[in-house]
N, C-alpha and C positions, 0 to 999 in steps of 0.2 A: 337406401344405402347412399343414394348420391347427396342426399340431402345431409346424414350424417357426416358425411365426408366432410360438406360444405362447411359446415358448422365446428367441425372440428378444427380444420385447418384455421379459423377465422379466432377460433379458442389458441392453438396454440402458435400461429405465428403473428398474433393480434400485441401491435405495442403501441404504448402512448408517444401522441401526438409530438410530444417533446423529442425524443428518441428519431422519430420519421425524418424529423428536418434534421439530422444531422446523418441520416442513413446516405451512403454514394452512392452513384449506380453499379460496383461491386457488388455491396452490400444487399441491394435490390433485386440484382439478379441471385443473388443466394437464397433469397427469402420464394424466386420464383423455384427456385429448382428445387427446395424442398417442400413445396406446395404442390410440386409435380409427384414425387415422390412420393408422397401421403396420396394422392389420390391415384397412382398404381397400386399401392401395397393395398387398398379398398377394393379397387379393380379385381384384382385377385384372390381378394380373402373369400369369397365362394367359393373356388376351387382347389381351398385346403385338404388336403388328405386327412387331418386332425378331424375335422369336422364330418366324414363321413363320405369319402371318394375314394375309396381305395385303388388298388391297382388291378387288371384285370389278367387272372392266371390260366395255365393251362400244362398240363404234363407236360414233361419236356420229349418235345421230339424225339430227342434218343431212344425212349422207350416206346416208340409207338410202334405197334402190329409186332413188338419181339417175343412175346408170350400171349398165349389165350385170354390171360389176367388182366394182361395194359392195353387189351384195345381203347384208343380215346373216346371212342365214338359208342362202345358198348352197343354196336349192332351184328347180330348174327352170330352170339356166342351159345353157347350150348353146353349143357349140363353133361355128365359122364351116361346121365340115361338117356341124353340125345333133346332133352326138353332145352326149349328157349328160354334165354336169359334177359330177355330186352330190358322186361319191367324192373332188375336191378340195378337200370342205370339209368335213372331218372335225373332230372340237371343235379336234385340237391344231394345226387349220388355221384355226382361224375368223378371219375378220375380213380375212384377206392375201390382196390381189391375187393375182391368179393369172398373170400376165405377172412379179411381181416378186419379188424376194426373199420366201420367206414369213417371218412371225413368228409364234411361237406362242403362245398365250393366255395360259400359264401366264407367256412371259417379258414380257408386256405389264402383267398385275398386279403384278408385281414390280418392273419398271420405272416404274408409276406410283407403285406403293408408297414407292420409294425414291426420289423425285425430286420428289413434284408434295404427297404428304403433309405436312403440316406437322411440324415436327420435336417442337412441342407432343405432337400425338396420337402421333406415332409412338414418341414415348418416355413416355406417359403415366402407365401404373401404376409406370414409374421413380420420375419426378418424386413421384407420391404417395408414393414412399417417401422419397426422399431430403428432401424439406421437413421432416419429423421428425425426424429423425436430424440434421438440421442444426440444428434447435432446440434438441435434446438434445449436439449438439456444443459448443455454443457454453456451455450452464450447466455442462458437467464443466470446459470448457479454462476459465471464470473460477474455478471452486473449487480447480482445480490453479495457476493462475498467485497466486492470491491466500493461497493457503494457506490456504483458510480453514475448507476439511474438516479442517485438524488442529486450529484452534480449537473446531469444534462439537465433534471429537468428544474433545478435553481435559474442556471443560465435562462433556458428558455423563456421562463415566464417571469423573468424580472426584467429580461431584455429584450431576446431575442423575437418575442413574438410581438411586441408592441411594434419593433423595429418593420418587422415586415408588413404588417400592417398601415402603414403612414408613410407619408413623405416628407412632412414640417421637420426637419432632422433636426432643427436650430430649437423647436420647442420641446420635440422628445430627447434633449439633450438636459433643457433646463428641471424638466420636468422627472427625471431618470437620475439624477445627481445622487440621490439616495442611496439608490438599486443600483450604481456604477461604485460606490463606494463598497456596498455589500459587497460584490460581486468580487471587486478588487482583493476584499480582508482574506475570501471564501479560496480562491484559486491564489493566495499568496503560497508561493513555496509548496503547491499542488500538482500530485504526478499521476492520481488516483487513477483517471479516465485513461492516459495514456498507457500505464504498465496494464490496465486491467483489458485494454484495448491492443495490445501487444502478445498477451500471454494467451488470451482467448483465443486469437489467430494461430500461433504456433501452433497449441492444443487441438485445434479443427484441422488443420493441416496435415500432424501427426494421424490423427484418429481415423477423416476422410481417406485418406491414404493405406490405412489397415483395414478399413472397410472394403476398400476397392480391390486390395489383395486377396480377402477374405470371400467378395464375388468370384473373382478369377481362379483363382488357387484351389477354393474349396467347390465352389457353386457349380461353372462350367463342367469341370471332371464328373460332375455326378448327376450333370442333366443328357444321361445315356435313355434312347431309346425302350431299349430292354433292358432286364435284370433277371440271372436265375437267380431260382428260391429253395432252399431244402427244406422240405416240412416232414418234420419226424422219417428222415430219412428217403423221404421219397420226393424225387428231383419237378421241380416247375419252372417253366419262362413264364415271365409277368412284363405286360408292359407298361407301362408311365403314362397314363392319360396327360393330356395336354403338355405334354412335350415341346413342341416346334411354338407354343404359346408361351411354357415359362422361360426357350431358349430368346426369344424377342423379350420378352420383359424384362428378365436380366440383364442381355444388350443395354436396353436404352434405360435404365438405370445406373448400369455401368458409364454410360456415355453422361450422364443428368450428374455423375458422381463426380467425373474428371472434367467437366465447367466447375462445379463447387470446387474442387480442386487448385485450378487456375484462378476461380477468383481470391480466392483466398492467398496464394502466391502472393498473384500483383498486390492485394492489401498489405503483404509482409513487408514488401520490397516500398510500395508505399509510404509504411512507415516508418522506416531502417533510414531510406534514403528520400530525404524532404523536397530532391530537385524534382523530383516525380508530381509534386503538390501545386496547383495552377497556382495557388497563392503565392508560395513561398517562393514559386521562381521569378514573379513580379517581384516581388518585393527582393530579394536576394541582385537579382538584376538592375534595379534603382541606385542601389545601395552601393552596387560596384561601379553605375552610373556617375554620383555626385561624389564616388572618391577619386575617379579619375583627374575631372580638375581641381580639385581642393589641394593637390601638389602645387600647384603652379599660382596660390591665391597666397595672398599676404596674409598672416593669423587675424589681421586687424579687422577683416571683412567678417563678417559673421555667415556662417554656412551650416547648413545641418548636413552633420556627419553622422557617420557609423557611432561614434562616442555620444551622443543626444539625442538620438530619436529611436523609436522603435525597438526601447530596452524591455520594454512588454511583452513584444511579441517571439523575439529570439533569445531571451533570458533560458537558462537549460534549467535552473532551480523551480521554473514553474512552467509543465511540458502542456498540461491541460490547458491551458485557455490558446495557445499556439495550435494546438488537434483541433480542436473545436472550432475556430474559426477557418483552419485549413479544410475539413469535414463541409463547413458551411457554406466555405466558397466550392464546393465542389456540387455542392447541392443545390443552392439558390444561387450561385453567381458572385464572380467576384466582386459588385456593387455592396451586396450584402454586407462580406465580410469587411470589408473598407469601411463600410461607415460604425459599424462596431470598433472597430478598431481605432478611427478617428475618435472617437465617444474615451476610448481610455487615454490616448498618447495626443497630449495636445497641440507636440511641434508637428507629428504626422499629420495633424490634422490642416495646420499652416501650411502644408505642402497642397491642399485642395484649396486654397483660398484665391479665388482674384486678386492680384496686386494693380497698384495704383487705380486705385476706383476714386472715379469724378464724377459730380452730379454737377450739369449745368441746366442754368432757365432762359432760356429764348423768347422773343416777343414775335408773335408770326400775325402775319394780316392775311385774311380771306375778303379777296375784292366781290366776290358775290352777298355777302352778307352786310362788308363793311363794316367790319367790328373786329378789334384786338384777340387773340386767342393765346395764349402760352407751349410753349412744348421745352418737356424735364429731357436731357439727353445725359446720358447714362456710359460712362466711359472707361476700360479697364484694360490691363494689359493679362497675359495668359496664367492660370496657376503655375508655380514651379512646374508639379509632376505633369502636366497638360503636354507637353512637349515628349516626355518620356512616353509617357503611352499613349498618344497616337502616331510612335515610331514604331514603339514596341511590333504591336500587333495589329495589323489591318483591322481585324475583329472586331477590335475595342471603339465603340462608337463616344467618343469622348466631347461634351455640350454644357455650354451655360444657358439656363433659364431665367428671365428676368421679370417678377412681376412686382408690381406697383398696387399699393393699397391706401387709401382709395383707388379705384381704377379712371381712367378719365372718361370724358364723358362719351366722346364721337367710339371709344374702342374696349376692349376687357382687360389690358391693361398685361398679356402676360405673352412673352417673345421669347423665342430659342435661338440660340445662334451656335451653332456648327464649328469647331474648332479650325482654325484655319491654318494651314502648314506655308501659306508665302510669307514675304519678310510683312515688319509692319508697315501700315498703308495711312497711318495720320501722324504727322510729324506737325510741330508747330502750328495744328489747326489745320492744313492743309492735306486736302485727299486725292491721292492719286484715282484717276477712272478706270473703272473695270475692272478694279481688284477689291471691292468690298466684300465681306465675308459672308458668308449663306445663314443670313438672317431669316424669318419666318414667326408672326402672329399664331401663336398655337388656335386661337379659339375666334380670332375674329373671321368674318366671311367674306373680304374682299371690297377694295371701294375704291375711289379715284385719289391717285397721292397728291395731297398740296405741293404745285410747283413756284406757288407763290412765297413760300416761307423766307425768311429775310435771311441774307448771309452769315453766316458762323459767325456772330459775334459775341463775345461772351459777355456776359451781362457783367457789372462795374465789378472790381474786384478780381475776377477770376483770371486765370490765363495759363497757357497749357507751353511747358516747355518741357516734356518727355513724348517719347514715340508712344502712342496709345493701340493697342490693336484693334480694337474692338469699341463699337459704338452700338445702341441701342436708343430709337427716341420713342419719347408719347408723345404724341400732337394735340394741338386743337384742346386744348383743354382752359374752357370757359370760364368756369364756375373756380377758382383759385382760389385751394385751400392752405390751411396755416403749415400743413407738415403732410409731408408723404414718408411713407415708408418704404422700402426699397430692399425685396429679397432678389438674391443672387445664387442659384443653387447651382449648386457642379455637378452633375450626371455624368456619370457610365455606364452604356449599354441604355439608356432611359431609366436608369434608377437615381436618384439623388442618394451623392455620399456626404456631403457636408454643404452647409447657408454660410452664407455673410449677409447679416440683415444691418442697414443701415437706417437714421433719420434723415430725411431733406427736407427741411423747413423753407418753404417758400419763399422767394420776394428777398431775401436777406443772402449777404454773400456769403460765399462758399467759402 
């Protein structure tokens, strides 16, 4: 039986892969509390009265020792010539008159069984099945009427799953240009996911709800101890095997029914009201961020507003692809959804880019060797939204990573650095002490730092006349080749949401 169970629940709460990543943990717990469900109403389908459990009867009290006739026990009666009666009251004799028709015991529980039982108990661990499976009925026939399992799973495997897979976001960008275009024509003017994702909730809501009255209202009332019975006029108490069992199983299906209940709520209110959505109140927040001073800026500066960016995602003509990433960040994180998001709108995406990015070459000497060595230093000031959210929210662990390809020779070429919240600390080439920013080699193992390297001078050509925040070097790099390349990824939370990959060709100015 357990094994059937298993395999059941696995049959019908079993969904594709597509679908999973955009389930929340609502959703999740929905799927646990009717998985619980289903293996109650198993629990209990042994102890169907349908199946052969009757109730167990017996004359009714009232009539007991009030005539020669109804003794219950049929011991010590006696014929009019004085003979014993015992042997007419053998079990499958009890209870029946002896002048009368007999009935038999067995067909007296059966007959109360099926006539006086309430139809609640008597089909109980049905019902506990069938309440599930009706829950789970009703979210397959809205995914099938709405088509909207072929929307999730278009997104998914034209995007979304590459995405989570990889970090190169600069090559699954180039490389996705297609599937971005699809994707774009598919969900133009698209509401399919969101009403069919709206109306499903209502409907479970409703339903859940009349289920739960339908425990209470009907169930409760009729999970009574005892019950009399009139069989062909002649009175019985019968009582209810497992009683004080189906009044607990009830309970906490009752209970397992009013969490599906609530989550389904918060999914309503979820969706009704978007400030509830981790997404959307970043992004809603931003938004009222960079309109604040955009009053007080001349038109002549260029600024991304409300008006140019992010028409993607809050457009109301197309509700599906704004569910779906709001779904995704609730699921995988708001990195996730960011860098999808960056992939369609590509001023948003200039909001994750390092500005003012310099590549310098340095000529350094190692007195132990006695031999010339190079180091590329790597300079940039904060992305736009970089500021914003690591105000936002403590949480949000907000980082640049910098790696270098070829990598040099003495190191592996690839450094993070930690968003820094003091003012900037390189003005005019010069650096204040003790305020460098929390730099860190991801992959190298530690070694002695060249204190010998030559003063900040920038090789012919170059020269720095903005405040830079942020510096990153490679040292020591011997073997000097024609061109490096230069990626720059923007992480949140250790996810990369957007690259700036540059060229820096060596030996020639900047």
């Amino acid at each position: 039986m357990m094994m059937l169970n298993s395999g059941l629940s696995q049959q019908v709460l079993h969904r594709p892969k597509a679908e999973l990543v955009f389930r929340p943990w609502w959703d999740s717990i929905e799927d646990c509390v009717l998985s619980c469900m289903i293996a109650i109403g198993f629990l209990t389908l042994p102890t169907a009265y349908v199946t052969g459990n009757p109730v167990e009867c017996v004359v009714h009290p009232s009539l007991w020792n009030k005539t020669q006739i109804w003794d219950p026990l049929g011991i010590g009666l006696i014929d009019r010539r004085g003979q014993s009666l015992d042997d007419e009251y053998m079990e499958e004799n009890y209870g029946s008159p002896i002048t009368q028709v007999r009935m038999t015991h067995w067909y007296v529980k059966r007959y109360c069984t099926e006539n006086f039982v309430s139809k609640f108990v008597f089909y109980f661990p049905y019902i506990l099945l069938i309440v599930p499976l009706t829950l789970v009925l009703v979210d397959r026939i809205f995914i099938k009427t709405f088509a909207a399992g072929n929307k999730i799973k278009q997104f998914y495997e034209l995007l979304v799953e590459d995405s989570l897979q990889r970090e190169d976001v600069e090559n699954m960008s180039r490389e996705n240009m297609k599937n971005l275009h699809e994707i774009m024509q598919s969900f133009r003017f698209s509401n399919v996911c969101y009403w069919s994702y709206l109306s499903r909730t209502i409907l479970e809501i409703f339903l859940s709800i009349g289920l739960f009255l339908i425990y209470w209202c009907w169930g409760m009332p009729n999970l009574e101890r005892d019950i009399d019975c009139n069989v062909h006029g002649l009175k019985h108490t019968c009582v209810l095997p497992n009683h004080q069992f189906y009044f607990y199983i009830l309970a906490v299906s009752s209970a397992l029914l009013c969490v599906y209940i609530l989550c389904n709520l918060y999914n309503l209110v979820w969706i009704v009201w978007p400030q509830m959505g981790l997404m959307y109140r970043v992004i809603k927040k931003y938004r009222e961020h960079i309109d604040t001073p955009a009053v007080h800026v001349h038109k002549k500066k260029d600024i991304i507003s409300t008006d140019n960016f992010l028409n993607v995602y809050f457009d109301r003509r197309h509700k599906d692809l704004k569910l779906l990433l709001n779904l995704l960040a609730e699921t995988s994180g708001l990195p996730e959804s960011f860098r999808i998001l960056t992939l369609f709108d590509k001023k948003f995406q200039s909001l994750w880019k390092p500005q003012n990015l310099r590549f310098e070459e340095y000529e350094t000497v190692n007195p132990l060797l006695k031999m010339k060595s190079h180091s590329i230093i790597v300079r940039w000031n904060d992305a736009p939204i970089g500021h914003f959210l690591a105000n936002y929210d403590s949480s949000l662990s907000f980082e640049y990573t910098v790696d270098i390809e070829p990598s040099p020779s003495s190191e592996l070429g690839l450094k993070s650095v930690l968003y820094k919240k003091e003012e900037p600390i390189l003005l005019n080439g010069k650096t204040d002490e003790g305020k460098h920013p929390e730099c860190f080699n991801l992959l190298e193992s530690g070694g002695t730092p060249n204190l010998n390297r030559t003063p900040n001078l920038p090789r012919k050509g170059s020269s720095i006349t903005e405040s830079l925040r942020y510096e990153v070097s490679f040292e020591n790099i011997i073997q000097q080749e024609d061109e490096y390349t230069v990626t720059i990824s923007t992480e949140l939370n250790g996810r990369t949401v957007t690259q700036t990959v540059e060229k820096f060709p060596m030996g020639q100015e900047n």
